[in-house]
N, C-alpha and C positions, 0 to 999 in steps of 0.2 A: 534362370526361370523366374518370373516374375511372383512374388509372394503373394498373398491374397491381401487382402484390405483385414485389418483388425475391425474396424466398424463401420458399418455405412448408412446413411440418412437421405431416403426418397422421397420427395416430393411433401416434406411435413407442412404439414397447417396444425396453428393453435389459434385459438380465440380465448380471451380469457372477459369476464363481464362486457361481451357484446363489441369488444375491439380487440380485431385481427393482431397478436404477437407475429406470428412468422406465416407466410403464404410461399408455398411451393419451392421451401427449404432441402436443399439438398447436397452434402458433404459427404467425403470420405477420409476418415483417418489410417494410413498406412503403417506399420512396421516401422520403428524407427523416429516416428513425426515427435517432433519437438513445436509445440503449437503453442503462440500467443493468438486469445481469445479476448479482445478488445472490444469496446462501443463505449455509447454514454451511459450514465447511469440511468434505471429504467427501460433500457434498450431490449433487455430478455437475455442478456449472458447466462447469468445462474440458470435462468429456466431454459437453454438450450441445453445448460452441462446435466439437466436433469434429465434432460429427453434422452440424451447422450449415454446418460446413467441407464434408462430405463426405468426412471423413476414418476415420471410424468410420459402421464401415453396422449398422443398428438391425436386431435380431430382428423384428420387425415395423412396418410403415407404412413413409411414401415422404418423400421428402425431394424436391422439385422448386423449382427456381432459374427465374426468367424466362429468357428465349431471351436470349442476349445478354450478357446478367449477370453480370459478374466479379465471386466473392466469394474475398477476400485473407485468410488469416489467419497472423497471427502465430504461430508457433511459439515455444515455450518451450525445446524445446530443437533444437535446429536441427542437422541432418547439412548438414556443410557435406564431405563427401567428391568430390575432386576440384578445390577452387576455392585456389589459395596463399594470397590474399588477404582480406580482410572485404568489403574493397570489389567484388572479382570475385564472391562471394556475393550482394551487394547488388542488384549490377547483371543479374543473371542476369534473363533473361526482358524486358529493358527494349532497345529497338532501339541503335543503335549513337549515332545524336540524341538520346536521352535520360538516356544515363548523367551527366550533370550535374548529373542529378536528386538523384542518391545525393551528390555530394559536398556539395550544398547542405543536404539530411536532414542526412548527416552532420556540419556545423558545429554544427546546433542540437541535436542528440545528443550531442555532444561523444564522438567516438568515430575514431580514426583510419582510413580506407578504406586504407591501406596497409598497414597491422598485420595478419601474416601467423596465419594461421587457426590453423598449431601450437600457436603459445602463445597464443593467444587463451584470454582470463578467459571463465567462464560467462559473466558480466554482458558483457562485451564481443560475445560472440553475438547475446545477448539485443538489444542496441541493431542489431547489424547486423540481424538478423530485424524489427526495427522498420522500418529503416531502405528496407531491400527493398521491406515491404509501404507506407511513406506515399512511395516514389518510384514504384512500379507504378500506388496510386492509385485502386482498384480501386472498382468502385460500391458494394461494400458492404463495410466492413473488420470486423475480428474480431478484438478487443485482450485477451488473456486477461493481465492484470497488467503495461502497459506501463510503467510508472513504477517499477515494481522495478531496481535498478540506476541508477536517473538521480537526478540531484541537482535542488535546487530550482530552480537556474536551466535546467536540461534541461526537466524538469518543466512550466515555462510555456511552454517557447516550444512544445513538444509541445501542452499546454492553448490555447493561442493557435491552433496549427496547423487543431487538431480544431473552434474554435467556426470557422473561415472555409470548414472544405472544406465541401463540394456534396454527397459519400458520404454514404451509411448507416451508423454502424457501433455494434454490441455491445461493450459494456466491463465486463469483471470489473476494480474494483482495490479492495483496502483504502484509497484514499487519499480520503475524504470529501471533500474538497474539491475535490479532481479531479472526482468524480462530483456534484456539486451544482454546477459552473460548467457540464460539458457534457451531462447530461444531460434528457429531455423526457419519456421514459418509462422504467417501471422492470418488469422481470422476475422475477420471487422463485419463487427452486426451495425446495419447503420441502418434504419427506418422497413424494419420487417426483413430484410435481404441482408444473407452474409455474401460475403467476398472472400477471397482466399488470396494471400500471395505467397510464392514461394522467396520469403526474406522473412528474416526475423523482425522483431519489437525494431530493431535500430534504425529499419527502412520506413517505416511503419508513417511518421507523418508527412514524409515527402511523398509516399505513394496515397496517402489520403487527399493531399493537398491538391494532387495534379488529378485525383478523381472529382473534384467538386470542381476547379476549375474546369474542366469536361462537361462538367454537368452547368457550370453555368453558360459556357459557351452555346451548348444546343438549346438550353431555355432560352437564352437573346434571340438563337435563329426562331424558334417556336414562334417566339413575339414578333416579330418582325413579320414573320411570314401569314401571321394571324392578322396583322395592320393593314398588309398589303390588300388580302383576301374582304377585308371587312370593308376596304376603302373602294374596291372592285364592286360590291354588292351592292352599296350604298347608291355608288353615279351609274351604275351601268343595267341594275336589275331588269326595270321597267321596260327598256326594250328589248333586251333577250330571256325574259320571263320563263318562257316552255326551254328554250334550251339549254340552259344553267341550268336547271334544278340540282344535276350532280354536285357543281361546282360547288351549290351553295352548302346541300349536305356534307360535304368535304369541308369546308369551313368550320361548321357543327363539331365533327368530328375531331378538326385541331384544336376548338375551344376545349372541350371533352378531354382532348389530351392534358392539355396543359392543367386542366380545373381536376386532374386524377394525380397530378405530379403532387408527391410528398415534400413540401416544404425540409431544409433542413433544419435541426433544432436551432435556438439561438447560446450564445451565453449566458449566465446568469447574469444579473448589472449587480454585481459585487463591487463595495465599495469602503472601505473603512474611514471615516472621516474623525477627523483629530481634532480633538477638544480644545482648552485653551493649552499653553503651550508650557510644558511642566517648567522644572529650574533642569540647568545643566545638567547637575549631578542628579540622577533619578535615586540611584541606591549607592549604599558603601559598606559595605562587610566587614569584620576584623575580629579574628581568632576566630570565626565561630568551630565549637563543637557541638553535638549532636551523639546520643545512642539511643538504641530504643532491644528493649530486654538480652541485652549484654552484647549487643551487635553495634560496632560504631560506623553509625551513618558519614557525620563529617569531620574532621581535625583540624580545628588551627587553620580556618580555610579565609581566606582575604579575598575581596571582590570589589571595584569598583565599575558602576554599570553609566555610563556617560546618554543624555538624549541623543537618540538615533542607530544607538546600538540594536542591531540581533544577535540576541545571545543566544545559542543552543547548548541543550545538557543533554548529552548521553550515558549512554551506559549499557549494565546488563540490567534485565526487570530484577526489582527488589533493590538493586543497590542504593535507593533513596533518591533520585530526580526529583518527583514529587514532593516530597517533603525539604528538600533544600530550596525550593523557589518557594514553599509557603514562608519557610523563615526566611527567605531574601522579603517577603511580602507582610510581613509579620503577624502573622497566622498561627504559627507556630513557634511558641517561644525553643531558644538554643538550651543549652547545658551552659555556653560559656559563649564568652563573646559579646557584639551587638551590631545592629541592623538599624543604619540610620536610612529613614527613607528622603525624597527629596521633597521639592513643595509642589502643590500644585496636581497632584496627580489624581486623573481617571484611568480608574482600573476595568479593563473587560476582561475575562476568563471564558475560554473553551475547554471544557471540560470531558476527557475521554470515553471517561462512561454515559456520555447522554444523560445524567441523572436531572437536568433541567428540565427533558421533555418527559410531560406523562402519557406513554404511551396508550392510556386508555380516552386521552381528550382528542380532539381534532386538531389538523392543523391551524385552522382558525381558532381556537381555543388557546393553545399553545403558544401564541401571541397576544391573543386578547385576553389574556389571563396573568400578564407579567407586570409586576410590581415598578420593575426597575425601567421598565420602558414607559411607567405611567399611564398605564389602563389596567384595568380590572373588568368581573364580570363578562357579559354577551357586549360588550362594546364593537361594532366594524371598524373602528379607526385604531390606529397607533402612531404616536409620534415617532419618527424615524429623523432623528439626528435634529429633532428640532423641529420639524415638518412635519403636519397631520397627514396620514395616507389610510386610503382606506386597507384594510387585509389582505382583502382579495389581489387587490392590484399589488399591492407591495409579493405577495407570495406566487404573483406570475411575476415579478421579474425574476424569482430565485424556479424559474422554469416549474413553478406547480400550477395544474389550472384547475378551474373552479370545483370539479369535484372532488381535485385532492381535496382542496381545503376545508371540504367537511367528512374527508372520511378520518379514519382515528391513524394516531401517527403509527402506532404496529402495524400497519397494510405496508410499511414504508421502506424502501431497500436501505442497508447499511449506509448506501452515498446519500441516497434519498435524505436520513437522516442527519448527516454531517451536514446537507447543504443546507437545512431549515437549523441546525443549532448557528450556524454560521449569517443565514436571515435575521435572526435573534442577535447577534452580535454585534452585528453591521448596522443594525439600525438603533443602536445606541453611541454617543463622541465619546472618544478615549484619548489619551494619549502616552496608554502602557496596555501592550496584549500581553497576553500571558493564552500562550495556545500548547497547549497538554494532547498529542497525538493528532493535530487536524487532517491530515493527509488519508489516516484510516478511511476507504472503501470509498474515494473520489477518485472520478474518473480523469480520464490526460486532462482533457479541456480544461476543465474545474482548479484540477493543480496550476496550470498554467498559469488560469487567471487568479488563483490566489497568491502564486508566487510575484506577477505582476504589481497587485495591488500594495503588496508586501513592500517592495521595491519602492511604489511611490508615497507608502505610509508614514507621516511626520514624524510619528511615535516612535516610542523606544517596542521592542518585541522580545517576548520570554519564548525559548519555542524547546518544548522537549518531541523529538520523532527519532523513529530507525531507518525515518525513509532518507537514505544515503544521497541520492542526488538532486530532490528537499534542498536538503542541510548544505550540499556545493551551492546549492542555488540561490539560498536565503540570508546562510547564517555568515556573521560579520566576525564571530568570535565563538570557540568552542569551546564548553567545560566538561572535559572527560571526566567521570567518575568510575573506578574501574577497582571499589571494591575496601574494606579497610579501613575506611573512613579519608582514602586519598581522594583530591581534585585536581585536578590541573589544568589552568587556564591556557587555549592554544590562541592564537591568530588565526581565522578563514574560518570555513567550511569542515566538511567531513574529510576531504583527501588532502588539505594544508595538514588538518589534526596528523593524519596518518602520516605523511610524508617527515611531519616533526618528531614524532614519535618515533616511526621506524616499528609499527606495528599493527598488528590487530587486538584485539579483545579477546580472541583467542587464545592470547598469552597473561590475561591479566589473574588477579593475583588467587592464592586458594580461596578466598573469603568467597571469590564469587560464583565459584564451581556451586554445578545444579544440586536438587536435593534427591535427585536418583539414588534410590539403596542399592547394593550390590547384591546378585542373586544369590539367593542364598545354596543353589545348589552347586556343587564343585565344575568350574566352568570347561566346557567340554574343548578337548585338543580340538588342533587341526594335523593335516602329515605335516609330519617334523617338528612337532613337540611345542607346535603357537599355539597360544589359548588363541580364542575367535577375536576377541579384541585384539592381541599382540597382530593378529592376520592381517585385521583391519588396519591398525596401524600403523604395517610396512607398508599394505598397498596406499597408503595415504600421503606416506613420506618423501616419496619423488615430487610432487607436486605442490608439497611444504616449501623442499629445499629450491624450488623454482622459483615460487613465490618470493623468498626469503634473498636469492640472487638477486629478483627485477627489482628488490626494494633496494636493496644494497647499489647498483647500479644506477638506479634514480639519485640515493644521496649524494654517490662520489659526482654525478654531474652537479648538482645544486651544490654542492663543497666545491665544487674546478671552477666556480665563478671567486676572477681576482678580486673583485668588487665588494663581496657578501662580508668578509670579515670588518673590514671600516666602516661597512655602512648599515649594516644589520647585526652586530656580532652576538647579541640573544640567542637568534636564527641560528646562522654559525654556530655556537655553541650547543642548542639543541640536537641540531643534523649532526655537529659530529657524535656526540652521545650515542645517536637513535644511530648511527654505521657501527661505533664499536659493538653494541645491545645487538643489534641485524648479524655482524659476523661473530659474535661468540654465540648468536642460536641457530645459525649455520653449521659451525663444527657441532654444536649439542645435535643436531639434529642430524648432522652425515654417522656423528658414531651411534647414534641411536640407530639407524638405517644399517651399521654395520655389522650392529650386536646381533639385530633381528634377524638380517640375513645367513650369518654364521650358524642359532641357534635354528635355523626353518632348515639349513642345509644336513643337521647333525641324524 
């Protein structure tokens, strides 16, 4: 028997300042749906998931949820007025049995439920707002950019969370990989109309691709058949005048067509242009250490950063990224050590928290109010890379038109945002980035072409992200920091690091475990004598021990090459490391599975 629909969307219109967001919108989400929620930035994602919500009521059509039907969404930015705590936030709406929910969310969010809401960081909301809605649980969830704010070991266990629940739920994120492990179907808002298909994120640009093609194919026949028709009117009107009239209104009507067709967006013309051209050696590191109030950031850490390199730092949040590239940059003096820079260098920085834009100026202001690009005041011009441009024009190529550019940058979506700190960037020469989370709340497109640009960028590249296929895509060399004041320089990407390693961050060390207290009330059995967590982490360990096999399998083939040893023996010696490290937390991990199972049986 066929199950009812969890929620359905008829026929909706929105207009928002006098242009049409969505015209006769209509979706359904079933039982089950596993939904990537894609477009460009600006497109109406969010404000669809709001509709979705019930949070924003549509000029026309209905929104109707099954009886019964709890649909959770996540907030972006969350009024937490009233609650002292993240944790008293979290728990709100959950019984008085249930609040254990939240502190268990919160270990694997790595976020403190006693960290009192005053100072609470945006990004710290952000996870409590997570955290609220995977402890409430809700039949169908509604994740508008979850993994913003979370680090890669956040990241999985949230990705782990979502492939076991039982829920529904809608996911906007930038993070490809995210959306290709948990998605089934894919939703694409593209100029007021969504699409549905039944394939996940992974199908996602071959089936958009062969839609545009489609769509340019009939725009060619449109034209054509408009030529024909106009070239007919032209030589033939005057002597069949009374009997064509149809013909000619038909004409009319094709122009009409075509002059109704919604242009697609274009790209933005992103571009980073390289300065003069530094010395070889951009930077050189040796011994540095670092602590900061009795916590040791770096040890004894060695780097040399060659022209042409991308570097990526990862980690978990807090373990120090940031502050190890300001002393690679010497920003920040070390404890020990020194930090030779090279000659020649232009520095640009993208900076995570937007703290370059003032949200209360305009977009035009926010340019023509920048030092470093050589304007000041109500100036229209700014030089970009050398070259006078007006504002206005420089800020439609980064796809804003003329009335963003005088509205204030707070009207502005998160990509919205990332795209003009990155107009800002681009239109000054470098040749050292230094990009501190640029991927945060950019759509596919955008990534694409910044990953592009990246590629053909002369420059050396600093790049700290958690966005995982980013980092395959960009970075030339990894420096894991995983906690202690250890670093460790890899070769590649995000999946070299891991393949070398022979892990996750999952496994690193105690320093970096979250700052979650433990409840303080005596934690409640489950049948057979497992506290809730013990429960949680039998039903967890089948799909460890998997894991921990496909890794193990990977290295013995990258080990079965006769070649690796004389010609890379580093490599070689790393992978076999990271197979012993991979099979001795294989057994840790089968007798931990055997312990649990015998005491759940007792």
């Amino acid at each position: 028997m066929a199950r009812a629909p969890l929620l359905q969307l008829s026929d909706i219109a929105l207009t928002y300042g006098g242009d049409p967001v969505f015209a006769d919108l209509s979706l359904v989400i079933q039982p089950g749906d596993r939904v990537a929620l894609v477009g460009r930035n600006g497109s109406g994602k969010s404000t669809l998931m709001k509709v979705m919500a019930g949070l924003v009521l549509p000029d026309e059509g209905t929104r109707v949820a099954s009886p019964g039907v709890q649909v959770g969404y996540m907030e972006q930015d969350p009024t937490m007025d009233g609650f002292a705590t993240l944790g008293d936030y979290a728990a709100s709406g959950l019984d008085m049995d249930e609040t254990y929910k939240v502190e268990m969310v919160a270990e694997g969010l790595k976020f403190d439920p006693a960290g009192a809401v005053a100072t609470a960081s945006g990004g710290e909301r952000r996870r409590a707002a997570l955290a609220k809605l995977m402890a409430e649980a809700p039949e169908l969830m509604l994740l508008d950019e979850p993994t913003n704010h979370l680090d890669i070991e956040a990241i999985a266990w949230l990705e782990n969370e979502l492939k076991q629940t039982r829920a529904a739920f809608v996911l906007i994120s930038h993070d490809r990989a995210f959306l290709r492990a948990l998605t089934r179907a894919t939703l694409w808002i593209d100029r007021g109309a969504v699409r549905r298909a039944e394939q996940g994120f992974d199908g996602f640009e071959e089936w958009r691709d062969k839609i545009w093609e489609e769509e340019d194919q009939q725009r060619h026949k449109l034209n054509r058949k408009i030529k024909a028709e106009a070239r007919w009117a032209v030589e033939g009107i005057s002597a069949r005048r009374t009997r064509n009239q149809g013909r000619l209104r038909a004409l009319q009507d094709l122009r009409a067509e075509r002059a109704a067709q919604i242009r697609r967006q274009g790209t933005a013309a992103m571009a980073f242009e390289g300065g003069s051209t530094s010395g070889k050696k951009v930077m050189e590191a040796t011994g540095l250490s670092k602590s900061f109030d009795g916590k040791q950031i770096i040890s004894n850490f060695d780097l040399t950063v060659q022209r042409g390199d991308r570097v990526a730092f990862v980690g978990p949040n807090g373990v120090g990224k940031t502050t190890l590239i300001k002393m690679l940059l010497g920003q920040v003096a070390p404890d020990a050590g020194t930090v030779k820079l090279g000659t020649k260098l232009d520095i640009a920085i993208f900076d995570q928290s937007r703290a370059a834009l003032n949200p209360d100026m305009s977009l035009w202001e926010n340019l023509a109010n920048d030092p470093e690009l050589g304007v000041s005041g109500k100036s229209d011009q700014i030089m970009v890379r050398g070259q006078p441009k007006h504002v206005v024009g420089y800020l439609k190529e980064f796809l804003f038109d003329e009335a963003q550019a005088r509205a204030p940058v707070r009207s502005l979506s998160g990509g919205e945002k990332a795209r003009l700190l990155l107009a800002r960037l681009m239109a000054r020469e470098s040749n050292l980035l230094v990009l501190d989370e640029p991927t945060n709340d950019l759509d596919i497109e955008t990534l694409d072409l910044l990953q592009d640009i990246l590629g053909d960028y002369d420059g050396t590249v600093l790049l700290v992200s958690h966005d995982r296929d980013f980092l395959d895509r960009v970075a030339t060399t990894t420096i894991a920091m995983e906690g202690q004041g250890q670093a460790v320089v890899y070769a590649g990407g995000w999946s070299d690091y891991r393949a070398q390693r022979g892990g996750d961050f999952t496994e690193a060390k105690e320093a970096s475990k979250p700052l979650a207290k433990k409840p303080k009330q005596v934690e409640k059995k489950t049948a057979g004598g497992l506290s809730f967590t013990e429960k949680h982490r039998l039903d967890e360990l089948p799909s460890v021990i998997d894991a921990l096999g496909a890794e193990i399998a990977k290295l013995e083939t990258l080990l079965a090459d006769p070649d690796l040893f004389t010609q890379e023996p580093v490599k070689f010696q790393k992978a076999t490391d990271a197979l012993v490290a991979r099979q001795n937390a294989l057994s840790d991990a089968e007798d931990e599975w055997l312990a649990l199972e015998e005491k759940a049986a007792r």
